[in-house]
FITI-159514 format. One line per field, with one value per residue (C-alpha): residue number from 0; residue in one letter; chain; x, y, z. Coordinates in nm, 2 decimals. Example, Ala and Ser with C-alpha at 12.3 -4.5 7.8 and 13.67 -1.06 7.14 Angstrom:
BEGIN
nr: (0/1) $
rest: (A/S) $
kette: (A/A) $
east: (1.23/1.37) $
north: (-0.45/-0.11) $
up: (0.78/0.71) $
This chain:
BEGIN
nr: (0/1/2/3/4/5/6/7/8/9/10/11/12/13/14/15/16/17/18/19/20/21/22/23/24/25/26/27/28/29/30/31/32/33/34/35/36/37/38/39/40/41/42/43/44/45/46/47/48/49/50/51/52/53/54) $
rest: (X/X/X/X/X/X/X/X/X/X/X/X/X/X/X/X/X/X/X/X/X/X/X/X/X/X/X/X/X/X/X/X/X/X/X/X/X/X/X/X/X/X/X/X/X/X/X/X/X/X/X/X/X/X/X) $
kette: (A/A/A/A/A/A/A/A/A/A/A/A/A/A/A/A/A/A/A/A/A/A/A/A/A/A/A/A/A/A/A/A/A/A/A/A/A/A/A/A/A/A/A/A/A/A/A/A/A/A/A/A/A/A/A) $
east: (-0.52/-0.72/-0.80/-0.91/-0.96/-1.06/-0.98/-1.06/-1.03/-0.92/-0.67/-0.49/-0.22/0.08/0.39/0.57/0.50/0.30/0.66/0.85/0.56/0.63/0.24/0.12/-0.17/-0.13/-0.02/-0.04/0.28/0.26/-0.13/0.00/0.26/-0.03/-0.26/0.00/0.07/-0.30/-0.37/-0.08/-0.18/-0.55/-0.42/-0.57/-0.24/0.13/0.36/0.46/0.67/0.83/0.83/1.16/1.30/1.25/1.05) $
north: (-1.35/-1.42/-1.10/-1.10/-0.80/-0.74/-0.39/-0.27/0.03/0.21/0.44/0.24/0.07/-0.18/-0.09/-0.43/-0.71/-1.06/-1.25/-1.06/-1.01/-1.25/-1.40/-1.30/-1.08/-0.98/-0.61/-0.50/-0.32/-0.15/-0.07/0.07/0.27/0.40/0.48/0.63/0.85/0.96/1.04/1.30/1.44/1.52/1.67/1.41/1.34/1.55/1.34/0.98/0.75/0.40/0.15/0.02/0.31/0.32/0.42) $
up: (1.32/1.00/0.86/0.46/0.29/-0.05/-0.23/-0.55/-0.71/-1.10/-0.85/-0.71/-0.95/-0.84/-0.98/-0.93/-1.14/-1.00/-1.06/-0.81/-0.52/-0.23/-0.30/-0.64/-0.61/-0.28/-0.27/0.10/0.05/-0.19/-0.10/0.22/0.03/-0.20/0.06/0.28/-0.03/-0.08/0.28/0.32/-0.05/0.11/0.43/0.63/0.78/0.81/0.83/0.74/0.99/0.88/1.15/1.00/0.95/0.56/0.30) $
């Protein structure tokens, strides 16, 4: 699969520096973490599940 997706925005802000992301600059982790985050705050969803059993 090549999926590319760009995101911007002032909210969201990476808390872990570029020298200890597996690929610098690429912050689907914590972006998921983040949106996961914002979407329960808004009530858009109830609960939050982990596929590997951790947050």
């Amino acid at each position: 699969m090549n999926t590319c997706v760009d995101f911007r925005s002032d909210l969201f802000k990476p808390f872990l520096s570029d020298d200890v992301q597996v690929n610098p600059r690429r912050y689907g982790t914590e972006l998921s973490w983040w949106f996961s985050r914002e979407l329960a705050a808004s009530g858009g969803i109830s609960e939050i599940t982990w596929s590997n059993g951790s947050p």
